[in-house]
C-alpha positions in Angstrom: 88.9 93.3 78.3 92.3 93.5 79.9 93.7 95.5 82.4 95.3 98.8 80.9 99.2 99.3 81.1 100.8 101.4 83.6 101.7 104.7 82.7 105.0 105.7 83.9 105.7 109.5 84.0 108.0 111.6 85.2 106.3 114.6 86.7 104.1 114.2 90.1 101.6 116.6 87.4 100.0 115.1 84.5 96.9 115.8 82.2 94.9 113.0 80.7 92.4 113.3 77.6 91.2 109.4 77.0 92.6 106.1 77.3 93.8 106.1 73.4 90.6 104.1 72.4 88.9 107.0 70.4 86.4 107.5 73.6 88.3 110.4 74.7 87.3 112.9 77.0 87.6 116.4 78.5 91.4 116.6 79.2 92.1 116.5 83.3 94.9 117.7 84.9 95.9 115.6 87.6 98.9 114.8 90.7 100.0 112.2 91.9 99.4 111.2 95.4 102.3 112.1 97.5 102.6 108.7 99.2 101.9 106.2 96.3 103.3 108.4 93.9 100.3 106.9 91.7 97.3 107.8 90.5 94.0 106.7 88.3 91.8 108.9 86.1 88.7 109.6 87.5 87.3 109.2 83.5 88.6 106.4 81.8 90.5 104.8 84.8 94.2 104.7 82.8 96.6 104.5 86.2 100.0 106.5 85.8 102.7 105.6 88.4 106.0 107.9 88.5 109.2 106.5 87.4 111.2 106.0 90.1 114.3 107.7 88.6 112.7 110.9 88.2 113.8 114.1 90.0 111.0 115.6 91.9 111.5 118.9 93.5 109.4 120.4 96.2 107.6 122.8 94.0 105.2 125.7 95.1 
């Protein structure tokens, strides 16, 4: 099986419900780490990486 594509997204807060097999499972809410700026599902390991274009703002 191959290694799964980087997801590249452009908010440091994302949800994930599956890895688009038909295995889903319960939707997760996750962010980014604020060094890497990447991150990997704790479910069905798909890794999303922000786009380096994207405005982040400091948020509360």
């Amino acid at each position: 099986m191959a290694d799964q594509d980087v997801q590249i997204v452009s908010s440091t807060k994302i949800s994930c419900n599956g890895n688009g097999t038909g295995s889903g499972h319960p939707n997760v809410y996750l962010t980014l780490d604020a060094h890497t700026h990447e991150i990997t599902c704790p479910y069905c390991s798909q890794k999303f990486k922000l786009d380096p274009n994207a405005k982040v703002s400091a948020g509360h």
